[in-house]
C-alpha positions in Angstrom: -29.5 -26.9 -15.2 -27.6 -23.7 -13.5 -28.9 -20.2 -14.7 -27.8 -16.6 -14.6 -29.6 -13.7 -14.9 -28.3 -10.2 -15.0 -31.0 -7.7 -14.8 -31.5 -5.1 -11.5 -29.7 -8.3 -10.5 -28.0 -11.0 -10.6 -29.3 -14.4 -9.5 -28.1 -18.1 -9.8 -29.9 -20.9 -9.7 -28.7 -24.8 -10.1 -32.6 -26.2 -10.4 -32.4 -27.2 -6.6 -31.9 -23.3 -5.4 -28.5 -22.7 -4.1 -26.5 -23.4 -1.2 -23.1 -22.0 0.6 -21.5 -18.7 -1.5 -21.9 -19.0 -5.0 -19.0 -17.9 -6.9 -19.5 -15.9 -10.1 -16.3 -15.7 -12.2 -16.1 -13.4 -15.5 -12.8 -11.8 -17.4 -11.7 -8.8 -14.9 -14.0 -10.0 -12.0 -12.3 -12.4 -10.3 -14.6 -13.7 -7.5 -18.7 -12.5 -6.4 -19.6 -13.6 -2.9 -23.3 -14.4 -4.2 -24.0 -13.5 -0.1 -22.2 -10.8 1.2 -22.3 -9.1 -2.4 -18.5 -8.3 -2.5 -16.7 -8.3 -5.9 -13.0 -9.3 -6.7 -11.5 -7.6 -9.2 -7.7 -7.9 -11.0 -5.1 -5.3 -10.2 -5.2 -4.5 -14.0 -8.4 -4.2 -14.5 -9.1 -1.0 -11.7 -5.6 0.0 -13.1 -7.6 0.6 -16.5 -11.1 2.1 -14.7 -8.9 4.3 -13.2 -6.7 5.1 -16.2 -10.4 6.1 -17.8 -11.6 8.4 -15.0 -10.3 11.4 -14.6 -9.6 13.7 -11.4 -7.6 10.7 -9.6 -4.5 10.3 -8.8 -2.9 7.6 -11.6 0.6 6.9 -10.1 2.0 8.0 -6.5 5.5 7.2 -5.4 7.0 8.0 -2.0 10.9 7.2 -1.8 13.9 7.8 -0.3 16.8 9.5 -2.4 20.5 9.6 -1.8 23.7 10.2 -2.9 23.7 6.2 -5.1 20.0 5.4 -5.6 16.1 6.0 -5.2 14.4 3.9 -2.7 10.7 3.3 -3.2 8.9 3.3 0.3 5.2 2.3 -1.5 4.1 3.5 -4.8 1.0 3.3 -7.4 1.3 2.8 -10.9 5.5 3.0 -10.3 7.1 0.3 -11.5 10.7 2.1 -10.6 12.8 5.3 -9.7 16.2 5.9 -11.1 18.5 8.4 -10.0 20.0 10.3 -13.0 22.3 12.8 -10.8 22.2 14.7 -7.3 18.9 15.7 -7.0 17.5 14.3 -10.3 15.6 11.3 -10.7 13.1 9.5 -13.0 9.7 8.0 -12.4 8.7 4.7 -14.7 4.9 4.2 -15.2 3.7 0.7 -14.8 1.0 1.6 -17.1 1.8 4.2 -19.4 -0.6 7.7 -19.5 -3.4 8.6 -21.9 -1.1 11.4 -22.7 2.4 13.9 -21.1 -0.1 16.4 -20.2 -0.3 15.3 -16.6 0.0 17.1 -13.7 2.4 16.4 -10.9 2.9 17.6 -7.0 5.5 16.9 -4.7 6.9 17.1 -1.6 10.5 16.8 -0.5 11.7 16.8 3.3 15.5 17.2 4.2 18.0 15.1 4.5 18.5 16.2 7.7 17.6 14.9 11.3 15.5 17.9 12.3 14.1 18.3 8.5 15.1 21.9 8.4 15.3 23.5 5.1 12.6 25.0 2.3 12.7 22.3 -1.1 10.9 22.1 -4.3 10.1 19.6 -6.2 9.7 20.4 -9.9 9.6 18.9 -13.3 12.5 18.7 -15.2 12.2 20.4 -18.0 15.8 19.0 -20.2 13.8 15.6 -20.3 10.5 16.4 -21.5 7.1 13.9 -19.7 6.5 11.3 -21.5 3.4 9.0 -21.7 6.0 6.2 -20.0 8.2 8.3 -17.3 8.8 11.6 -16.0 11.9 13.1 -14.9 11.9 15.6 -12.2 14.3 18.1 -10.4 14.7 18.2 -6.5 15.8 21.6 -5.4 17.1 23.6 -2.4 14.7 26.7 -1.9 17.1 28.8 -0.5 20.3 27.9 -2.7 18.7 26.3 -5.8 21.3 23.9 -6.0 20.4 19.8 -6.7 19.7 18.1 -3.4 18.9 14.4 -2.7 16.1 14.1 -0.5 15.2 11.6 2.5 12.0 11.4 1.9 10.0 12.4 -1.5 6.6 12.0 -2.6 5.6 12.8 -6.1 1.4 12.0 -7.3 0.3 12.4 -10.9 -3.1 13.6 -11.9 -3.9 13.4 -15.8 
């Protein structure tokens, strides 16, 4: 007969003791090395601890913008960018926010070779955050005017 005890621990026996790694698989945990103690767990699953804790980061995206489209270099949480006109464009949440009252930062760099210029990245504020996507504004500094950016990160906290 094989056993499992959860306790301080967790042990598993077949009757004979056991032999190799043991495998322990359970809804969300995907694979316990019974030896080296490391846990497996689905994408979704830390997707929703993390949606739960608050204080980190639940989406990142880091693309490239142009004159046509946003490129997504790597993201979190982003399941696309879409630009809506020169300098605007909207994040998609894989999985969708507790609530719009999230915070976002982000960084834009020229379009430029020598990245020369001052831009900010803000919210913007004609399409209110949703819960499923935010839109947000890419500005120069200096001339306020729309600008499509090489390189952009954006990270939302909620």
């Amino acid at each position: 007969a094989r056993t499992i005890t959860a306790g301080t621990g967790i042990s598993v026996t077949n009757g004979n003791g056991v032999s190799g790694n043991p495998t322990i698989e359970n809804s969300g945990v995907t694979s316990f090395n019974g030896k080296t103690g490391s846990v497996t767990l689905t994408s979704s699953d830390v997707t929703s601890a993390i949606g739960s804790t608050s204080g980190l980061a639940k989406a990142w995206v880091r693309f490239a913008g142009s004159s046509s489209s946003a490129s997504i270099t790597s993201s979190y949480n982003v399941s696309g960018v879409t630009r809506v006109s020169a300098g605007i464009y909207r994040v998609d949440f894989d999985t969708a926010m507790s609530n719009a009252d999230y915070a976002i930062l982000g960084t834009a760099s020229s379009t430029s070779s020598d990245n020369s210029g001052t831009f900010a990245v803000t919210v913007y504020r004609t399409t209110a955050p949703s819960t499923s996507s935010v839109t947000i504004r890419i500005q120069s500094a200096s001339s306020g005017s729309a600008s499509d950016n090489a390189l952009v990160s954006i990270v939302i906290f909620g």
